[in-house]
N, C-alpha and C positions, 0 to 999 in steps of 0.2 A: 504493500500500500504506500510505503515512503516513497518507493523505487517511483511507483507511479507518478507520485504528487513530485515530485523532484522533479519531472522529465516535465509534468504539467505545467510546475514554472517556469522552466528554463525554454519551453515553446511560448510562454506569454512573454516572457524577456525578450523572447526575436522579432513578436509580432509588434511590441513596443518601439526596435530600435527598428523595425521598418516605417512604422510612421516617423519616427523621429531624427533618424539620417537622411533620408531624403530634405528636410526642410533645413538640417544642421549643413545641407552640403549647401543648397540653395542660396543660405546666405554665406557661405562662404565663397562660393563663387560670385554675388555679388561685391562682399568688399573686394574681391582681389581683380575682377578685371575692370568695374566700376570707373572713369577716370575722375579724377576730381573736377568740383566746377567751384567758380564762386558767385554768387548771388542764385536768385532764382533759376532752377534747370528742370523745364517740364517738357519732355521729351518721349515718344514713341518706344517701342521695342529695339532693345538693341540687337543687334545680326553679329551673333559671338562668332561663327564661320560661315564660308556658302561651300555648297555640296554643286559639283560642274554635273551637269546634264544634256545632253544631245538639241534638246531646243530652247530651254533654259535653263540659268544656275537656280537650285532652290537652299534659299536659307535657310539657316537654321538661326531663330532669332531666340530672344530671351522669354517671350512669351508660349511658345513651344516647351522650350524646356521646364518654365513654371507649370505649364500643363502638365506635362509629366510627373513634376513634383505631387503634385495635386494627384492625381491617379494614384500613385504607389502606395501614398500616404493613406488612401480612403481605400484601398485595399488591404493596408495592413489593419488600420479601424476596423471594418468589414469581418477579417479571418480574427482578430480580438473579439470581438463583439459574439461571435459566433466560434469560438474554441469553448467545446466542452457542454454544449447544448445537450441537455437531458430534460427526458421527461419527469422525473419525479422530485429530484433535488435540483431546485431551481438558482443560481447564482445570481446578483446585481445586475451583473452588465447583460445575463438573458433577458431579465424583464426589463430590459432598457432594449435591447433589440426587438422583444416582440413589442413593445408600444411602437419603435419607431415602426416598422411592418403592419399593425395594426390602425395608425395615423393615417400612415398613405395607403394601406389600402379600401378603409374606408372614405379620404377623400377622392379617390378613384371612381370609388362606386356611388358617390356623391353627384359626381360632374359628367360622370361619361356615362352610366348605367353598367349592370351587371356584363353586357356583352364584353365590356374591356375592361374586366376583373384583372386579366394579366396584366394590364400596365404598371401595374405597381412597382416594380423592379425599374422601370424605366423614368418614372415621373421618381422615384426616390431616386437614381443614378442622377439624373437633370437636379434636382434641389441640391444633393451633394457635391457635385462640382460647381455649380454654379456658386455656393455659395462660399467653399470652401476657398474657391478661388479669385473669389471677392476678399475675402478675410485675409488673403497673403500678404498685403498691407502693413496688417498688425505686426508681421515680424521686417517689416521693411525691404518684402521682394515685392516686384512688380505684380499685377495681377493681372492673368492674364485675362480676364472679362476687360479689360482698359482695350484690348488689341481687335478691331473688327474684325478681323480674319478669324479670329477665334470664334466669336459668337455667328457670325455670319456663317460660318460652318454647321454650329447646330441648329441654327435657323431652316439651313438647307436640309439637315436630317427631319429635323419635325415639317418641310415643306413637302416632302417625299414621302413620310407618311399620312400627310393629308390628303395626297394624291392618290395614293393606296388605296387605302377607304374609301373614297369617292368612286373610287372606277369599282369598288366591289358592288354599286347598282348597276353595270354593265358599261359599256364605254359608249353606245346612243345615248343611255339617259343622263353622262357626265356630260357629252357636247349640249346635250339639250337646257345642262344645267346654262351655263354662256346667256342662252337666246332666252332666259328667264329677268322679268315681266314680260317683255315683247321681244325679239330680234333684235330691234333698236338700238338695245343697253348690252350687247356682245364685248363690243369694244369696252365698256366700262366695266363690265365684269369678270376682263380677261386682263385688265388693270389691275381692277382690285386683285385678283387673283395672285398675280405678280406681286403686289405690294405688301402680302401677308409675310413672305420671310425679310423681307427688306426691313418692313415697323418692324419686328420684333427681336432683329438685330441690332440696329438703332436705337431701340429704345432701348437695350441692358446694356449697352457698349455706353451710350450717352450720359444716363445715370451714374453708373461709376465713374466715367472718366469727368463728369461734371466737378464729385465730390472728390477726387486729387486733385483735379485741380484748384478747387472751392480753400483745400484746405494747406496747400504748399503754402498758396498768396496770402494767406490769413495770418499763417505760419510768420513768414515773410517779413508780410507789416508791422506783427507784435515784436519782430525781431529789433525793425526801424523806430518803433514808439518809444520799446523801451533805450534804445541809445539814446535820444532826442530828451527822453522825458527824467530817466534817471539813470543816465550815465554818468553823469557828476558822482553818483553816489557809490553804483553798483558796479563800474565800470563796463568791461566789455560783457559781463553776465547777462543774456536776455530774461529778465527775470519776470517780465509778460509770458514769455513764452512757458510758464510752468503751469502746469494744468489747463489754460483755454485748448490750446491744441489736443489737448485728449479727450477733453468735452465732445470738441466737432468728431473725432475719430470713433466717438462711441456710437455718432450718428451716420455717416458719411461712410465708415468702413464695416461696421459692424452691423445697426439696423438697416440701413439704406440698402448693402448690400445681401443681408436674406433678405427683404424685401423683393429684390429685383430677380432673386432665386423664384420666390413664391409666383411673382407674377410671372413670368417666364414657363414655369411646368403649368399652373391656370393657361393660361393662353394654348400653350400645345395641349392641354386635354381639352379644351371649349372649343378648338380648334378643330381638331381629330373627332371628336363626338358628333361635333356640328356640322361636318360634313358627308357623314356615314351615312348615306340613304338608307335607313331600317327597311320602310315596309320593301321597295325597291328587292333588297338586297332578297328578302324573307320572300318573295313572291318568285325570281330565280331559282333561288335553291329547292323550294316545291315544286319548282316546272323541272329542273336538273332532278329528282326524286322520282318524280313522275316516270321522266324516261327512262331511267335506269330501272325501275320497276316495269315499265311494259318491255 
């Protein structure tokens, strides 16, 4: 029984340093290739190498690699969360995984209906990165929701399963979707259609990167007030700058950003639901029933 429990720690020891070196390495590779700057430096992803390609070079920037951060980390949370899962003798951190499973997947079946009970794994993977990767801030690595390419990517995944869905009423009654009011509004609603991963990259990309930058320049100025205001006294100490800036960071990195996690998995289920033709789909698969029965 010791032999056991011994080995049982010494696997939650590894599942710990795998969330924890990924983030320990993270910011060590920012101070070291980071260059210095002086005064305000609000700046895009940096491009640590490019990789040469036959029609073009693809970079490999810093918001890629905090992606990855972000994965390993909520992989190794994930196999912690879930080492040791038993039915009878229940630990902390199980009833802490079945609420978070129990959370999403009743709000799953909240917004989408029973039919997309499975999404649960996917709207909880979307909240997880999303949010975790808003929060990379707090340790002072870039995050990578700041980087549209980032979000505009999984905008394109969630635009690809709405497309999905949609064509599961047939692919007549998805054109016919287009010519809905009249013919007329085709063009407008092949717009709109377009414009569904666009908003909703822009809007998680623009909210965070609103609040770094909301909070560098704020940063910034308490820096300039207080030289001006009490530098006679305190010298070069920015002595404004002790606690306002962690005030804005409670909002800015921290709520702001679940926040934009929450609305983000909202949207791709109102989205995805909204678009599933039911009775459509349900009068198909009876006529498919049908035939295979005669």
């Amino acid at each position: 029984m010791q032999e056991k429990t011994s080995r049982f720690r010494a696997v939650d020891a590894l599942l710990i340093l795998m969330i924890v070196l990924p983030i320990l390495f993270g910011i060590v590779l920012q101070i070291a290739t980071k260059p210095p700057s002086e005064g305000i430096a609000i700046s895009g992803a940096r491009i640590f190498f490019t990789i040469p390609f036959f029609f073009q070079d693809i970079p490999i920037t810093e918001s890629q690699v905090n992606s990855w951060i972000v994965v390993v980390a909520l992989l190794g949370l994930c196999l912690y969360l879930t080492h040791g899962i038993a039915t009878k003798t229940k630990t902390r951190r199980q009833h802490f995984a079945e609420m978070i499973v129990e959370k999403v997947t009743n709000m799953v079946r909240g917004n989408m209906g029973e039919y997309f009970t499975g999404f649960g794994p996917f709207i909880a993977a979307i909240l997880g990165l999303s949010a975790f990767s808003s929060l990379m801030t707090l340790v002072g690595l870039y995050p990578p929701t700041s980087d549209i390419n980032v979000v505009a990517g999984w905008a394109i995944l969630v635009f690809i399963l709405i497309t999905y869905y949609k064509l599961k009423g047939g692919i007549l009654h998805y054109m016919k979707s287009y010519c809905e009011p009249v013919p007329l509004f085709a063009p407008m609603n092949l717009v709109s259609e377009i414009a569904t991963p666009v908003s909703m990259a822009f809007r998680h990309y623009g909210n965070v990167l609103s609040g770094t930058v909301i909070s560098t320049l704020v940063a910034a100025a308490l820096q300039g007030i207080s030289a001006m205001t009490l530098g006679w006294f305190w010298g070069q100490i920015p002595f404004l700058q002790i606690g306002i800036p962690a005030v804005l960071s409670l909002y800015f990195d921290l709520f702001s950003g679940c926040l934009q996690a929450f609305i983000f998995a909202m949207l791709t289920m109102l989205y995805v639901s909204g678009g599933f033709p039911a009775e459509q789909y349900e009068k198909r698969r009876l006529r498919r029933s049908q035939k295979k029965a005669s």
